[in-house]
N, C-alpha and C positions, 0 to 999 in steps of 0.2 A: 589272322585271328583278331577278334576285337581288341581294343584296346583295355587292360585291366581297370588302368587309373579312372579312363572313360564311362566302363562298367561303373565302378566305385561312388563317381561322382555321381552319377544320373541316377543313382541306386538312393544315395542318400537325398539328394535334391527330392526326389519324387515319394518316397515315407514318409518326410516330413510333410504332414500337411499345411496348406497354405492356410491364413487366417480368413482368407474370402471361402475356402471350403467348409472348415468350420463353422462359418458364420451361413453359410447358404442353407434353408432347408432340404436335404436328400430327395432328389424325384424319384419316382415311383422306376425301381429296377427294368432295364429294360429287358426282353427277352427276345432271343438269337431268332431272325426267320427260319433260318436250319442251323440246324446241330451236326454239324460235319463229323461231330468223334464218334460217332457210331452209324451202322446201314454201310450197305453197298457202295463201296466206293464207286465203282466203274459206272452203276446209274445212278448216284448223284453229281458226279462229276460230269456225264455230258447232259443230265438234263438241267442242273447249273450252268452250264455252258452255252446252251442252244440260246436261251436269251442275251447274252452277253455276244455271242457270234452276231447274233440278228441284231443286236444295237452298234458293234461298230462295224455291219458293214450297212448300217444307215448314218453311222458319224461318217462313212469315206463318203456314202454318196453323195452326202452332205456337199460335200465339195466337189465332187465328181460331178453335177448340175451342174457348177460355174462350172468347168471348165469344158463340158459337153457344147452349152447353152452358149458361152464365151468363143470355143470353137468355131461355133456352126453361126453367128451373128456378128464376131468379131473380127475373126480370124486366126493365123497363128501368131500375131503380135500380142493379139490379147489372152490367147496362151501363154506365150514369155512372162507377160507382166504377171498372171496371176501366180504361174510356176513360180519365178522370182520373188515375189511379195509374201505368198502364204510360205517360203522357208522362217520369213521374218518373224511374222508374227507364230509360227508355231515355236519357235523357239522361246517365246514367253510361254507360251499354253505349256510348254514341257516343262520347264521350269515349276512352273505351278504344281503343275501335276507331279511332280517329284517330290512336296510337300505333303499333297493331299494322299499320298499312296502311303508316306509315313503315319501320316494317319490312319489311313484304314488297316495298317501294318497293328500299331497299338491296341485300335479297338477289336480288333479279330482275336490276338491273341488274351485280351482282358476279358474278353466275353468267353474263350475257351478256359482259362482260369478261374471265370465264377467272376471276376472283378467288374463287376456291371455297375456298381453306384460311381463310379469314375467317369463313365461314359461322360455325364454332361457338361462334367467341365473341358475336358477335353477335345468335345468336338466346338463348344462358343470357340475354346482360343484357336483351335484348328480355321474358324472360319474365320477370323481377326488379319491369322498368320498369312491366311492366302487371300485373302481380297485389300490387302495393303499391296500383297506385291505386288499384284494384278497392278492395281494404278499404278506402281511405280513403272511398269513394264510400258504401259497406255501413255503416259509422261514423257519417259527415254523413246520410243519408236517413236511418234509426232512429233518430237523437238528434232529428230536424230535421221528424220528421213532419207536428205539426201545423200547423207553420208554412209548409210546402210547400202542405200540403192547402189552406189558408187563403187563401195567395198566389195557388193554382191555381184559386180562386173555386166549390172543391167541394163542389154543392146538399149541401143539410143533409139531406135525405134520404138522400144515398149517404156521409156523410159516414165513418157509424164503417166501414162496409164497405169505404171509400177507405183507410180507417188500417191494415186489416186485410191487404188484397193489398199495400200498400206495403213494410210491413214483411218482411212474408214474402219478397218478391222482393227486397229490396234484402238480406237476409240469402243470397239464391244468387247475387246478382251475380259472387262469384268464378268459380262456374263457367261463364255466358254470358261472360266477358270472356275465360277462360281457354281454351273452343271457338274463340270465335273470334280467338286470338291464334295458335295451332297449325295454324286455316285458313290463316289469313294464310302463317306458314313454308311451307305445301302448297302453295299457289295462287303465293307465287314460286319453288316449285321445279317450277312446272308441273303438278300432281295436284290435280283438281277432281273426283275422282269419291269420294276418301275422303271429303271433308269429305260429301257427296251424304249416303255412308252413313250418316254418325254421327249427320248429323239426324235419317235416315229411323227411325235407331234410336230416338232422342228423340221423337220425332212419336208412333210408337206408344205406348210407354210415355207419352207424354203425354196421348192421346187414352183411353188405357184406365184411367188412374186422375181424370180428370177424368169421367169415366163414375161411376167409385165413386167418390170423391171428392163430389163436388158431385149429382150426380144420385139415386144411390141410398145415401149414405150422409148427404144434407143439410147438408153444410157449407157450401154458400151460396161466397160469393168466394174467400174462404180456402181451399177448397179447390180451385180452379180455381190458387190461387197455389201450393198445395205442389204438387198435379200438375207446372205449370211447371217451376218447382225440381230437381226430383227428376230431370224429365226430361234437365234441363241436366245437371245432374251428371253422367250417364248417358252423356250424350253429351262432354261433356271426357274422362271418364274413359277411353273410346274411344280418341278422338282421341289422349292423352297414350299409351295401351299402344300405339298402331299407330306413334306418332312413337319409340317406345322401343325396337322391335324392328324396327326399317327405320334404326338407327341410324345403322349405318354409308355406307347410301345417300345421307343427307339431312347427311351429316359433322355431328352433334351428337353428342356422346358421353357426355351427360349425369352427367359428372362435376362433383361438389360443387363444384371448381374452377371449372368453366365459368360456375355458378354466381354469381360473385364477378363484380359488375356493372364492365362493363369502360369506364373514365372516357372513352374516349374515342369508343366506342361509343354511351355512355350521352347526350354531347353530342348525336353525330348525331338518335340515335331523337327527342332533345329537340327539334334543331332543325328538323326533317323532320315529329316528329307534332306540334307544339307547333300549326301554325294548321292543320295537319287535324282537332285534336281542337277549336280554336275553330271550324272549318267546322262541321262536325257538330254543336258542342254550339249555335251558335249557331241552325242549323236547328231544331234541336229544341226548343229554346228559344220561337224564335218561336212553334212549335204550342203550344205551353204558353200563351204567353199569347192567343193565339187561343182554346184551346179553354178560355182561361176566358173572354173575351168570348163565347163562345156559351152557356159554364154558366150567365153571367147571364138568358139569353133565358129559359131554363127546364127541367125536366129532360128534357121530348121533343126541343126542339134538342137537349143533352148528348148521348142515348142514341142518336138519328139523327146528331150529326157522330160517333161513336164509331162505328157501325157504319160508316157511309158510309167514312170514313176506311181502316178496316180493309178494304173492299172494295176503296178505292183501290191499297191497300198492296199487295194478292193482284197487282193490274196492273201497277204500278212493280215492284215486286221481281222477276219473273217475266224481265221485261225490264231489269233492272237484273245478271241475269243477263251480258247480252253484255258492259255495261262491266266487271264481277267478269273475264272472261277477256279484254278489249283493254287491262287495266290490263298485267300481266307479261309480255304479249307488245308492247307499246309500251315496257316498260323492258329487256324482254331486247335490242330489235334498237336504242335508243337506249343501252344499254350496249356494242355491239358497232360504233357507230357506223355504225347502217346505218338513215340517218331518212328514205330512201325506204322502207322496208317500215315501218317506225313510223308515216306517214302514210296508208299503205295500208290497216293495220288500222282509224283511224280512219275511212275511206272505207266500209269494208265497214260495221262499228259503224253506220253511219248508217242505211247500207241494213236492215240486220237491224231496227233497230229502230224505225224507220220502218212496217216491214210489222207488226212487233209492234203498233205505236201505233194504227194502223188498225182492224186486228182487236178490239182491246181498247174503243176509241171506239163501235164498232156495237154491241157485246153489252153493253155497259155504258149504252146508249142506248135500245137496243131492251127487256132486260129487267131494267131498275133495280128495278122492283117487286119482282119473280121472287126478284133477288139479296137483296135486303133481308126477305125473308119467312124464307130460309136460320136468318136471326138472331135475327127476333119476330116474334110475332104481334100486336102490339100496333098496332093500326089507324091511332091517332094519328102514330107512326115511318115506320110504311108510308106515309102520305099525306105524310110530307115529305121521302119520299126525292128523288121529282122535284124538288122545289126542288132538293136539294143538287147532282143529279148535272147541275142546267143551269147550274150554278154553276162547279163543279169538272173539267167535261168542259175548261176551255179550259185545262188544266195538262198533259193528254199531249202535243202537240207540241213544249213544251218540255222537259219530260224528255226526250223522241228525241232534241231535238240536246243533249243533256247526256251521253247514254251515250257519242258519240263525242267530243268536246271535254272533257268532263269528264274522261274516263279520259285520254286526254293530257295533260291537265295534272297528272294525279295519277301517270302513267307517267312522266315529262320530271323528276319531282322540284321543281315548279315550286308549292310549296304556299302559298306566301304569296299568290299569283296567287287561289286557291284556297278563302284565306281568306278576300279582299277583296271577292271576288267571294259568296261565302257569307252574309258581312254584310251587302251589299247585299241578297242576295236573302231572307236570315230579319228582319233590324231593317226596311231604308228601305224593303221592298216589302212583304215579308207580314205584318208589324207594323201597316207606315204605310197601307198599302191598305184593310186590314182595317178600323182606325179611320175612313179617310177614306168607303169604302162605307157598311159597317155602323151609323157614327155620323152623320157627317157630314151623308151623304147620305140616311140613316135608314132605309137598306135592309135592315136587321138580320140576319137568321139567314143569306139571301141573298148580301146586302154581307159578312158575314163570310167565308164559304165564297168569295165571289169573289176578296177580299182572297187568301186563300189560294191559289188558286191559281194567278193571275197573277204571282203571287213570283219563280217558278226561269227566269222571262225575263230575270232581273236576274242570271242565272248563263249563260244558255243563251246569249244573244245576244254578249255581252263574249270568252264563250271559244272561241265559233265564230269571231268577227271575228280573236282572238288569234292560232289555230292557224294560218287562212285568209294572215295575213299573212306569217309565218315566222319573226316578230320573234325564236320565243324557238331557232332557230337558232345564236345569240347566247353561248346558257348554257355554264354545263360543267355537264357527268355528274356525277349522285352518284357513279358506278362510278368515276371520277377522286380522288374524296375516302375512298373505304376502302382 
């Protein structure tokens, strides 16, 4: 359960108002895209959903370009490297976004409280809070490379290629952290179809200079990494003009004032993304040192769990979609104090993705071969896609019951829960599994890939049992504390 004292502090820190609030003129009230406390839950829920589905499974392809385009022009070394490389730098982007989720956590539940003249200061220091870390992250990986690389046990073969996409990507981190921190503001004001476009706009431009780039102008990784880059930019820079001219809507008023990180704001986002950003960073973490336990195998395991992996990701994200839309509508109707429809969303959640998880299990069963040729041709990766995928098939039934339990707990404001449960599932299971199969038991490429993905049981089952009980009934509202 939360902590009292913590409650108490952030309770009073945040009533009192700051003297930059009093002194700022009040922007014009913002008002909710949708009003999730009343209507149909089960058809707002998937048709909230369908665009948020359709935008990250264009963030995977995002990346799934390089590593096709990398595939097919570079080979499996340039597989390695990017497999190796983008754990790094997604470990900043999680980070981030552990931040930015705290925030759309606050403004979901403020907007379902009625608490809308808050909104603008909240989201300036929101952007403050996460594009400082961004550079700090951009700073540490470039100074930090080789030692990253080292750590991440990256074949010597992909080594200088692994140095090469590293850099480059952690030099655009501003702009992936920067998209999705103005998602975030969108998806707690209800709007899941902007953030859709500004991928779809980045996917193109990505897909079409990864084309030049790496295919016909020969830049090998490096160029599959500025393609990335460029793309992202492309797409923040969207995102920021559409958040600029819907100002008044979304009550930001992007005045240099607002700007001025607000101390008691800047607590919450701390205290609220502080174990989302260790949830996250620890998850990703854990892959990292997994996926250098498999670099050790060789660089066919490398280039097979980096593909495989990426295939996995196209499934979870797709379906990671429904929890992206039961998160803000779990904090709008537990901001409005109405935790019969808060529970009901997670009800549906299960159901949706449930039917997702199925789907996804047969065609991922049936033509794992098929999938994996997409990426290479290289005969050796082909012939070890089966192992991976009899390995990693037993990890979609827990994702399922994660998009509904999980987004509760991340809707409820309940992050610590969150975290505890995140360390479990990236250190004691997909860590310790990983060793225990893979070494132990001397199952290797197998045992690893297993290890992996019997991990998110250690998330799935705690938080179902949580919700199931009603313990955390108990809590107070963020919506209580702004």
């Amino acid at each position: 359960m939360k902590n009292t004292k913590i409650d108490t502090q952030i309770t009073e820190e945040c009533n009192a108002p700051s003297q930059s609030q009093t002194e700022l003129s009040a922007p014009k009230s913002p008002k909710a895209k949708k009003d999730f406390t009343q209507g149909n839950i089960a058809i707002q829920l998937l048709l909230f959903a369908l665009p948020f589905m359709a935008s990250n499974a264009l963030q995977v392809l995002y990346s799934t370009v390089d590593m096709i385009i990398v595939g097919n022009y570079v080979g499996e070394t340039g597989l390695s490297a990017v497999s190796t490389s983008s754990l790094i730098v997604n470990f900043g982007t999680m980070i981030c976004m552990g931040f930015s989720n705290a925030g759309q956590v606050m403004l979901a539940q403020a907007l379902g409280a009625g608490k809308r003249k808050e909104m603008n200061q909240i989201v300036g220091t929101l952007f403050i809070f996460v594009s400082g870390l961004a550079l700090a992250f951009t700073v540490i990986f470039i100074a930090l490379h080789p030692l990253l690389l080292t750590l991440a046990n990256a074949p010597s073969e992909a080594y200088q290629m692994s140095c090469e996409y590293l850099i480059i990507c952690s030099a655009g981190l501003i702009f992936t952290a920067g998209y999705n921190m103005v998602s975030a503001v969108l998806r707690g004001m209800g709007d899941s179809k902007r953030p859709f476009l500004f991928i779809l706009i980045a996917s193109v431009i990505n897909l079409a200079l990864d084309i030049v780039f790496t295919g016909l102008w020969g830049w090998g990784v490096a160029g599959a990494a500025w393609a990335t880059i460029i793309g992202q930019a492309v797409s923040f820079i969207f995102s920021l003009f559409y958040l600029y001219i819907k100002r008044e809507k979304f009550g930001f008023d992007f005045n240099k004032q607002t700007f001025i990180p607000n101390i008691h704001y800047m607590g919450m986002i701390a205290k609220l993304g502080t174990p989302m950003a260790i949830q996250s960073g620890f998850i990703n973490l854990s892959m990292i040192v997994v996926n250098s336990l498999i670099n050790s195998v060789g660089l066919v395991a490398s280039a097979t769990f980096g593909v495989g992996v990426k295939i996995d990701d196209i499934a979870n994200k797709i379906a990671h979609g429904i929890q992206f839309a039961a998160v803000p509508m779990i904090s709008q109707n537990i901001g409005a104090k109405n935790e019969k429809r808060a529970r009901q969303v997670v009800y549906f959640s299960w159901i949706y993705s449930f039917i997702l998880t199925v789907i996804f299990m047969v065609l991922y069963i049936t033509l794992n071969r098929q999938l994996f040729m997409i990426f290479t041709d290289d005969a050796d990766v082909i012939n070890m896609s089966g192992e991976f995928v009899k390995a990693i098939i037993w990890m979609f039934p827990a994702f399922a019951v994660m998009r509904g339990s999980g987004a509760f707990i991340q809707g409820i404001g309940h992050t610590k829960l969150g975290m505890v449960l995140s360390i479990l599932d990236g250190v004691a299971l997909r860590i310790g599994l990983s060793f225990l199969f893979g070494l132990a038991f001397n199952w290797g490429f197998f045992g690893f890939v297993l290890g992996y993905a019997l991990a998110p049981y250690g998330y799935a089952i705690p938080s179902m049992i949580y919700f199931l009980s009603g313990k955390w009934k108990k809590r107070r509202a963020v919506a209580d504390d702004i």
